[in-house]
N, C-alpha and C positions, 0 to 999 in steps of 0.2 A: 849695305843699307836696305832698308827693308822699303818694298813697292805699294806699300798698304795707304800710302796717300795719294796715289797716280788715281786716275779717272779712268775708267773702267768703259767705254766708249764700244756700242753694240750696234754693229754696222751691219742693215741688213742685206747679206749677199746668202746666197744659194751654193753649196757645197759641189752642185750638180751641174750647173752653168760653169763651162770653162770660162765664161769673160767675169765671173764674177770672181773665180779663183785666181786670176790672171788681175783683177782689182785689189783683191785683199794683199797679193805680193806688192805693188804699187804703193800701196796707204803703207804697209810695214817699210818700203825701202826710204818711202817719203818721210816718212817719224825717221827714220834711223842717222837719217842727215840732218835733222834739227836739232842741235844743241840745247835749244829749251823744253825738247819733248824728254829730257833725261833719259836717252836710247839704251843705256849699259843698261836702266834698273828695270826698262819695260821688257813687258811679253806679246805672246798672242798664239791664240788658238780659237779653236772652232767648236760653236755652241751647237743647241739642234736646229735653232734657227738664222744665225747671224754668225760673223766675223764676230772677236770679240778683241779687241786693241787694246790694252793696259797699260797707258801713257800718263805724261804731263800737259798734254797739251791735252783743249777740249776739243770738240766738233768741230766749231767752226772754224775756231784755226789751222786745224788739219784738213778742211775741206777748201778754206783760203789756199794755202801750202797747194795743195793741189791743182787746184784751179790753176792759179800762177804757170805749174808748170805745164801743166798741159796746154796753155796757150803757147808756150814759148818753141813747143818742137815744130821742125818743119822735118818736110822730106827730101833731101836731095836726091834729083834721078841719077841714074848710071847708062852706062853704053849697055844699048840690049834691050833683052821686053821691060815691057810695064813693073814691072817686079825688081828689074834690079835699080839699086841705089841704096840711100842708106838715111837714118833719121838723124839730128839732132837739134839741140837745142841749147844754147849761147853756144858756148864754147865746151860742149858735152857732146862728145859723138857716140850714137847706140849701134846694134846693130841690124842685120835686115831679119827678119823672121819666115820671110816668104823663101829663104834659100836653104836649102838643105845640106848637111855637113855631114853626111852618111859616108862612109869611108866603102859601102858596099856597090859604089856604082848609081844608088838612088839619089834623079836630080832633082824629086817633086819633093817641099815640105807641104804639110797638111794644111799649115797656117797661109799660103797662098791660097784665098778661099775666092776671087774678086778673078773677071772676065778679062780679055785680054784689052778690050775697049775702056778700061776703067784704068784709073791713073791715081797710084795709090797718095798724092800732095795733092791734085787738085779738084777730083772729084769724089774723092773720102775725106781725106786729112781736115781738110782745109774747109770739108762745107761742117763737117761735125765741129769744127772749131765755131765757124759761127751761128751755128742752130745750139751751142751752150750759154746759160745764163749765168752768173755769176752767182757764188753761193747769196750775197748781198739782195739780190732780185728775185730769189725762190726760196719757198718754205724747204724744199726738200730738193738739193741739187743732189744730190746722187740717182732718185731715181725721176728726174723729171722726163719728158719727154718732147722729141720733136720729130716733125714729120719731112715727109722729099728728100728724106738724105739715105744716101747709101750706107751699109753698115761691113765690119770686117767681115762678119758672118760667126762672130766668138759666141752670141749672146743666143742660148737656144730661145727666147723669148720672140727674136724676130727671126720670122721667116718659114715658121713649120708648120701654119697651117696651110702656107702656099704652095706647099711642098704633097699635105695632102690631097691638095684639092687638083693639081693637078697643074699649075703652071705658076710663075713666079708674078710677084705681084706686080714688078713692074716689062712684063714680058711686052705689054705693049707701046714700050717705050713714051707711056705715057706721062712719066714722073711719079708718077702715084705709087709711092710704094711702104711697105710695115711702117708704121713708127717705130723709132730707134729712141734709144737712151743715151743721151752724146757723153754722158760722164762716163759709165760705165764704155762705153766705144772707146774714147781718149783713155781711161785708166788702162783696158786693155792690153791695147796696141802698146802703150808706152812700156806697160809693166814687159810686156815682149822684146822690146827692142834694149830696152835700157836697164832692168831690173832683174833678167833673170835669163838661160841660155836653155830658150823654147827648143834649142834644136837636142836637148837633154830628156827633151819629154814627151821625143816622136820615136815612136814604134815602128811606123812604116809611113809610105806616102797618102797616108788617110787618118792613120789612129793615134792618137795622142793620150800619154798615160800621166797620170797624178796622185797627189797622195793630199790625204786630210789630217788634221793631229786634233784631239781635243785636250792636250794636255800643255799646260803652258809652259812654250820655252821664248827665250831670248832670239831677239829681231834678228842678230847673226846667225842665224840655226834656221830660219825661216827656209831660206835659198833652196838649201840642203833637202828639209823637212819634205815640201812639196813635191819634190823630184820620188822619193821613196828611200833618197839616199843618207839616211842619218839612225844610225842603228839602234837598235832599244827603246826607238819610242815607238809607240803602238800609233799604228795609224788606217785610216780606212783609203784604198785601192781602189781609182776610178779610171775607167776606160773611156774614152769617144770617137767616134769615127764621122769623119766628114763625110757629107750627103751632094749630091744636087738638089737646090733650089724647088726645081723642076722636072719636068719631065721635057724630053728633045733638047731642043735649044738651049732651051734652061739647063739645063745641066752643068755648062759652065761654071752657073753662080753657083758659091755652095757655100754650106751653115754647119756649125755642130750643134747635131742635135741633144735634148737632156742623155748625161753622162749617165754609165751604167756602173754599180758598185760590182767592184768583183771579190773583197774580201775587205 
């Protein structure tokens, strides 16, 4: 059946931002479970300036679809640091992203970006859950923004110029810190925990690799596509390596900064 009446839906994400790419797997896993997005006949690939989703469903249904879920996850902790537990949401369990599954001995993942004083359900999860607005209440919930909240550190948007200037914005424990984008924060981390095996797409305990396609294939090939592992389709190769925040202390926190093309 031919895709020529689906809705053609031009999502603007950054090919270069790991939280945006980490977003677009999210929206695709999110259509792929709605029966009325007609998942078999849609695609998706990457324009020069946006995501591009070729579904049945429109915006703001898929941006409802979303929202929805990203309220729904929580964090359960585990025995041990801050890091270990695991996400879900009803009766959906993901996995942890901040732990590393390297068979060479390597216990750090990259995606462990957050201090040891930071609690990844109640001083992330859970304040980005209520600093978002409901698609219903914003012209533009994807990239709205909200301020005092902490962020994964996915989103190279926040946190690099703290990083040149010399210390972190909120080094003085003052609260005052980047504005963060709670949609893209929750698409994220979910798309990580529940959408896709981030620990597929670490290099080592800093560098995270990715792949882009501009050619359309089917939401079951997406997984695949991004990792670099789906053969014959042409794609463009993006490296990032995680940073400190800061300089001293700050170094703890840490960001990825804009992704580097390598071929």
């Amino acid at each position: 059946m031919s895709n020529d009446t689906l809705n053609e839906l031009l999502l603007p994400l950054d090919e270069r931002n790991l939280a945006h790419v980490l977003s677009a797997v999210a929206f695709v896993a999110l259509t792929s479970r709605t029966p009325g997005a007609r998942p078999f006949e849609s695609t998706c690939w990457w324009g020069e300036r946006e995501f591009v989703l070729k579904t049945a469903l429109r915006q703001a249904a898929l941006f409802e679809a979303a929202d929805n879920f990203l309220r729904a996850v929580r964090w359960i902790p585990g025995m041990g640091t801050a890091e270990h537990g695991t996400f879900e949401a009803g009766s959906e369990l993901g996995s942890n992203p901040f732990i590393s599954l390297a068979e060479d001995g390597q216990e750090k993942s990259p995606f462990k970006t957050f201090a040891a004083n930071q609690k990844p359900g109640l001083t992330i999860l859970e304040e980005q859950q209520r600093g978002l607005l409901r698609p219903s209440a914003t012209e533009s919930w994807l990239l709205q923004v909200a301020a005092g909240i902490v962020s994964w550190g996915f989103d190279c948007r926040v946190g690099s110029h703290a990083y040149d200037q010399g210390f972190s914005s909120d080094q003085d424990q003052s609260d005052d810190r980047d504005p963060i984008y709670p949609a893209v924060e929750l698409l994220s981390i979910t798309a990580a925990s529940f959408f896709t095996a981030v620990q597929g797409w670490q290099s080592d305990e800093k560098m995270v690799l990715y792949s882009v396609w501009a050619r359309p294939i089917s939401l079951s090939l997406a997984p695949y596509a991004v990792t670099g592992r789906l053969d014959g389709l042409p794609a463009r190769r993006y490296r990032v390596t995680n940073r400190g925040a800061s300089y001293g202390s700050g170094k703890s926190f840490k960001f990825f900064p804009e992704a580097i093309l390598e071929r």
